[in-house]
N, C-alpha and C positions, 0 to 999 in steps of 0.2 A: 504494500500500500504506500502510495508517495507521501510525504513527507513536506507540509508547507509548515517554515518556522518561520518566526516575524522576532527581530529585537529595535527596541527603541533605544538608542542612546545621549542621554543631556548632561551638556557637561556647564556648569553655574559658577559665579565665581561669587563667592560666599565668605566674609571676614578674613580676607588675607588669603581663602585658598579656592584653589580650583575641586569643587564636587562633582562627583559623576551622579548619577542618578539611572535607572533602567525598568523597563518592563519587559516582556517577551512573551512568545507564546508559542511553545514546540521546543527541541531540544536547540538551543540556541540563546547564550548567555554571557555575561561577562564574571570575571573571577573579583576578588575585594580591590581596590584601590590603593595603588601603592604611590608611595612620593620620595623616589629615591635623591630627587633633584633638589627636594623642600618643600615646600606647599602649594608652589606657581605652580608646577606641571605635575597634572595626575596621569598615572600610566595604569592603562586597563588593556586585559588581555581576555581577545573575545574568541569564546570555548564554541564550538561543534562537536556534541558529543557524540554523532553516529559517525563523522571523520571524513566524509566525501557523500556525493549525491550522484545517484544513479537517476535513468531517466523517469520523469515528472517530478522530481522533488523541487521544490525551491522555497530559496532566503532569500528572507527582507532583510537590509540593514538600514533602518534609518539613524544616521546622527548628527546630533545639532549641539553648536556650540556658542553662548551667548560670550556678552561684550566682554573682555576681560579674562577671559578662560583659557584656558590652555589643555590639550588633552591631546592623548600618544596612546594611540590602538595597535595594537601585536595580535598576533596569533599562536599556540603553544606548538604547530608542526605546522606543515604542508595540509593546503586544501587539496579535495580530490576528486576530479570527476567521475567517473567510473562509467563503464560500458552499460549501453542503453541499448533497449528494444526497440524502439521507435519515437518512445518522448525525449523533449526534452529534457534536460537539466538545466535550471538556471539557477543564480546568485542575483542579486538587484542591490548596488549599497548607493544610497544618497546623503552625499553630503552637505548641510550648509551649517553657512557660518554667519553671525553676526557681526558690526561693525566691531573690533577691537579685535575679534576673537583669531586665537591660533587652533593648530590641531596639525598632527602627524600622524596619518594612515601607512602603518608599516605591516603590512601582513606578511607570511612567509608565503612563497612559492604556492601555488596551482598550479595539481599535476593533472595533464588531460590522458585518461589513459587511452589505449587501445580499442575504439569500436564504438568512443562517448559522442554524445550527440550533447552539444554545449556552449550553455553562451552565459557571458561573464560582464555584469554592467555597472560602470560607475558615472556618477554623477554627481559633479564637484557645482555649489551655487555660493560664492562668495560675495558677502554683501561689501561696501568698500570701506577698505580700512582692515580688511579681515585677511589673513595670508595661514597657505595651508604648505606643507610638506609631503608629499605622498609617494610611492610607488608601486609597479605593480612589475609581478613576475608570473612569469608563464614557462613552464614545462611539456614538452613535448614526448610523454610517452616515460620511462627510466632506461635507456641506454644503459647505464651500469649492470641494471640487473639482465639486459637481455631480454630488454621487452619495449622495442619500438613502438610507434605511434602509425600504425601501417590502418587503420580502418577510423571512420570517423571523423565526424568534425566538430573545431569550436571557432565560435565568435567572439570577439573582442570590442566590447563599447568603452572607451571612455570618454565624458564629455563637458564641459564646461560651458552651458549654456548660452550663446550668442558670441563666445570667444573659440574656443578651440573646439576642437572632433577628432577623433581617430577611430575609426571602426574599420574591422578587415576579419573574412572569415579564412580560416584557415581546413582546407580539404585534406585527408592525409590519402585522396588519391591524386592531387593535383602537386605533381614529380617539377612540374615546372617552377610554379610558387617553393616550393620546398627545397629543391636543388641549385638553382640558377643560382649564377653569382649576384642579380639582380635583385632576388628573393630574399628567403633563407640560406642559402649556400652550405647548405647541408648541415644547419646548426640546428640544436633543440631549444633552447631555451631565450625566451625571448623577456628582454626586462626594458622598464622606463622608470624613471625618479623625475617627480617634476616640482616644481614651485609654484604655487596658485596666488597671484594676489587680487583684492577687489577693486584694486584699484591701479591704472598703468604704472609700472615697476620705472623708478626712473634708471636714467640711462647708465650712469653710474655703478648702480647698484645692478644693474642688470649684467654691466660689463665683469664686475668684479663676482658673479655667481656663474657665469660662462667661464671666466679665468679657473675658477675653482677645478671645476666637474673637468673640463682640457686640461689642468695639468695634471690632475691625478691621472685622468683616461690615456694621456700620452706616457707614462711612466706604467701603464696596465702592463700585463700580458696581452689582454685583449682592447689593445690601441686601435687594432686594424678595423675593430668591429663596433668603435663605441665612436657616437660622435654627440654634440651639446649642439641645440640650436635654441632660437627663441621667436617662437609661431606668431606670438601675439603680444604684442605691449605687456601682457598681463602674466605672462606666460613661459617658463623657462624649461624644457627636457630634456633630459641627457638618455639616450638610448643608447642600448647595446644588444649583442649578438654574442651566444657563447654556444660551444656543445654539451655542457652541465649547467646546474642552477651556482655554484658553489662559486667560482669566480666572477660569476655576474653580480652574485650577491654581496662579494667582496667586494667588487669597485663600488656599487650603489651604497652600500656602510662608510665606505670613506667618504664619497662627495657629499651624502647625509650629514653626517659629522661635520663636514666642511661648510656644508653651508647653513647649519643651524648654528654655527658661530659668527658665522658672518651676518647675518640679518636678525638675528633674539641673541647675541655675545652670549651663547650656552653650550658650556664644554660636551665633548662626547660625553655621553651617560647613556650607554646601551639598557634597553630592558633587559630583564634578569632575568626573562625565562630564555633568551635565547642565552646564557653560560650552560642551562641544566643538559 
């Protein structure tokens, strides 16, 4: 029987500190509130507890963050698609934010396995004044263990309303998309980290977070496959190409870090379920 979870997430900023607050309905929740930073940033880490969605399941995420807030969303593993009969599988997360407000969307990896029929959608609405940190990672299949992405397909929305789009379905029988040097180039994992503001990033600042994300990405292993551009005044992404999730995820951890000091002067402070 499919599986429709819904979580709301609010994050308030409350006598000095950033509260979350939640309701849900279906397996799909967040874990207590940690504030390893201090009280400005609360870090929640949002639980899946059946671990992947097979076809006709799907999540809601909605989270909102009011003026003043700050909040940093993790996941404790990989999300997972898993092989469908004919439905589909979907995820749906909508972001907005209030004027003031911050928030860093860092989920782990999305693995699309073998045979899934799936589509994966975000939606970012920043009010102005409000700037978010996010990224997103995609897996194609697990290679290591010997289990390509040969059957199946997933779609990719992510959107910023009236500013950016990127949407592209990915076929695993479409050899062309997958192989070409133009395409995929026979890599699996496909990642973006971006910078959301509500309002146009001036020029300065825009230049010194493309500095960032290029010098680390030129100093990668995978230089040849990562490159920073900036789509929209509003707007900054650093994309990459890798054949595992593991060095992709590496680069996107340093420019993170890199550029969450550079625009909130806030030292690396990784969440703590990703040491366990």
């Amino acid at each position: 029987m499919p599986w429709h979870a819904r979580l709301h997430l609010a994050y308030r900023h409350e006598a000095d500190r950033t509260v979350a607050r939640f309701r849900h309905d279906g397996p799909l929740r967040i874990l207590q509130s940690l504030y390893p930073e201090g009280n400005a940033v609360c870090h929640n880490v949002l639980v899946h507890p059946p671990g992947g969605l097979v076809g006709g399941d799907t999540l809601d995420i909605d989270i909102e963050a009011a003026d003043g807030s700050h909040g940093l969303v993790t996941t404790p593993g990989a999300s997972r698609f898993y092989r469908s009969e004919g439905e589909l599988a979907l995820q749906r997360t909508r972001i907005r934010l209030a004027a003031g407000a911050r928030l860093e969307w860092l989920p782990l990896e999305a693995i699309c396995y073998s045979g899934c029929r799936a589509e994966n959608r975000l939606t970012i609405e920043p009010a102005p004044g409000a700037e978010m940190i996010g990224w997103d990672i995609t897996a194609l299949g697990l290679p290591g263990a010997q289990l390509p992405f040969d059957r199946g397909t997933f779609q990719q929305h992510i959107e910023v309303p009236g500013q950016w789009l990127e949407r592209g379905l990915i076929d695993a029988g479409d050899q062309r998309l997958l192989q070409s040097p133009i395409g995929l180039a026979g890599q699996r994992c496909i990642a973006s980290l971006f910078f959301i503001a509500g309002t146009p990033i001036p020029k300065a600042r825009r230049d010194a977070l493309l500095d960032i994300a290029r010098g680390v990405a030129v100093e990668h292993a995978l230089c040849e496959s990562a490159g920073a551009t900036s789509p929209h005044a509003q707007v900054i992404v650093l994309r990459v190409l890798a054949p595992v999730v593991e060095p992709a995820m590496q680069l996107l951890r340093q420019v993170w870090q890199g550029w969450r000091h550079e625009v909130w002067q806030l030292p690396a402070s990784s969440p703590r379920i990703w040491a366990m």
